[in-house]
N, C-alpha and C positions, 0 to 999 in steps of 0.2 A: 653171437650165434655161430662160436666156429665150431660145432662139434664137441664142443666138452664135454655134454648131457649126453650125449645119442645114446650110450650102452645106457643109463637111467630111462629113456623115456622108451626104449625100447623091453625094458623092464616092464616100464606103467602101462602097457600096451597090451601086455602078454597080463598081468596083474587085471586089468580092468574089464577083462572079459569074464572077471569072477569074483570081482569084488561086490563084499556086502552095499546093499544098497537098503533103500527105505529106514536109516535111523536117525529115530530125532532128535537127537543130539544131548539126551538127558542121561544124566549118570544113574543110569540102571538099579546099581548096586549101594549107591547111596556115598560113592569114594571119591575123593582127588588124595591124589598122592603129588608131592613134590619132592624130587628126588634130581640126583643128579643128574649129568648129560653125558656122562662115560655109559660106553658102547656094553659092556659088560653086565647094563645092568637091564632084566627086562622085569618092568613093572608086573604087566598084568601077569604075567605068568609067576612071577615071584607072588603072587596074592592069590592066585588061582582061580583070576577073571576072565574076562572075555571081552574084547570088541562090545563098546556099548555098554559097559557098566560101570566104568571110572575117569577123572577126569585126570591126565599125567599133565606135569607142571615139568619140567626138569629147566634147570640150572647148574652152573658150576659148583659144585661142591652139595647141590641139594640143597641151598639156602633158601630162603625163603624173600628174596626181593622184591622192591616195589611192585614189577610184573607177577609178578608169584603171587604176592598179595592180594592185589584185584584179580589175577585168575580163583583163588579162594573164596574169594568176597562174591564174586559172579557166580560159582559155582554152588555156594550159597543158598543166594537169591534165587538164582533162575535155573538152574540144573540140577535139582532133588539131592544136591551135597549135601552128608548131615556127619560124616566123618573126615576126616582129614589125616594123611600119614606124611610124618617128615620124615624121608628117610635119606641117612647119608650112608657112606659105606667102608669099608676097608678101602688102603690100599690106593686112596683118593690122592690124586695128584695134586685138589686143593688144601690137603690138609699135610704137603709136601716140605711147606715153608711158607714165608711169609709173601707178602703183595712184593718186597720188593726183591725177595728172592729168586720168585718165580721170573718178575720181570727181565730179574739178572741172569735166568737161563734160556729165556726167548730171545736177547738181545745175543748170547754166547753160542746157540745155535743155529739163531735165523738172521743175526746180524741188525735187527729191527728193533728200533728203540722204542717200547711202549709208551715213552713218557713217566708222565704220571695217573697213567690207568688203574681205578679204582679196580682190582681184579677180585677183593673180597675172600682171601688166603687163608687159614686161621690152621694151627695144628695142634692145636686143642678142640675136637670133633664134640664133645662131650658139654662144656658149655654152650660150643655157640649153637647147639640144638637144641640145647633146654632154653637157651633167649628165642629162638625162632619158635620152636612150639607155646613158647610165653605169649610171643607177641599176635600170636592166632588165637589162644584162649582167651585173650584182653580187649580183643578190638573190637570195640564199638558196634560194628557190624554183623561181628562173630559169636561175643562172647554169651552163651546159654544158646547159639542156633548147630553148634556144632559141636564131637568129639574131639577131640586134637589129641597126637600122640608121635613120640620122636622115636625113631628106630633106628639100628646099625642093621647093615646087610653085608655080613662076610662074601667075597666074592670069589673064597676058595672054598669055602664049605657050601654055600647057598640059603643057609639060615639066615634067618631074621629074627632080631630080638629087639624088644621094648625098653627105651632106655632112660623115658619120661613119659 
C-alpha cells in the first residue's frame, strides 16, 4: 500500500461514475476470442463489438492454454459461446524466437534468470494456430457445440484475416 495504484484508482473513481452496470455476464454476440496480451491489440473493436457481447481470453502469443481452454469450454457451457476466434498477430514478440531465446533477452536486459520457464515461444505463427484452433474443434467438450477459427491480425494495417 505505498501508492503505486493511486493515479489507477483514481482513474477507477472517475471511470465508475459511469460505468455500464446491470450486465449478466453472458456473451451477447455468441464470441470468445483468444488472442494475445500485447497492448496493441483491441479485441472488441477489432470485431466491431461492444461491452457485453464476447468473452476475451488473452495470453502470450494468443495461444490457447490450459486456462484458455477452460475459459472456452465455460464459455461454452454457460455463456451462450457458439463461436470462437484464435487470433494471433504480426509483429508478436512471441513469435520473436524461441523459449530460450526470449529467456536469453530477459536475462541480458533485466539481469533476471527465468530458469526454465515454460514461456510457450514458437516463430512459426502459422502451425501453432492451426494446432490450437485443432485442439478447440476436437475437444470433447467442444467438438460440434462450437465454430473455431484462427486468424492473423496485422497491427500496421488493422486487418484481420482467416488462416484456418
Amino acid at each position: 500500500m505505498t501508492g503505486d495504484f493511486d493515479d489507477l484508482l483514481a482513474a477507477n473513481a472517475r471511470y465508475s461514475t459511469q460505468a455500464p452496470r446491470n450486465f449478466d455476464g453472458i456473451a451477447h454476440a455468441g464470441i470468445a476470442v483468444v488472442t494475445c496480451m500485447d497492448s496493441r491489440l483491441q479485441p472488441l473493436e477489432m470485431l466491431g463489438l461492444f461491452l457485453g457481447e464476447a468473452k476475451i481470453l488473452r495470453t502470450p502469443g494468443g495461444r490457447v492454454t490450459p486456462d484458455a481452454l477452460v475459459g472456452c469450454v465455460l464459455g461454452a457451457h454457460l455463456l451462450q459461446v457458439d463461436r470462437i476466434l484464435v487470433i494471433a498477430h504480426t509483429r508478436c514478440a512471441m513469435a520473436s524466437g524461441s523459449d530460450d531465446e526470449i529467456r536469453a533477452r530477459v536475462l541480458e536486459q533485466t539481469g533476471t534468470d527465468l530458469g526454465d520457464l515454460r514461456i510457450g515461444a514458437t516463430v512459426d505463427q502459422e502451425p501453432a494456430l492451426a494446432s490450437d484452433v485443432e485442439l478447440l474443434r476436437t475437444h470433447p467438450a467442444l467438438a460440434g457445440r462450437v465454430a473455431v477459427g484462427g486468424f492473423l491480425y496485422d497491427v500496421d494495417s488493422g486487418l484481420l484475416r482467416q488462416l484456418v
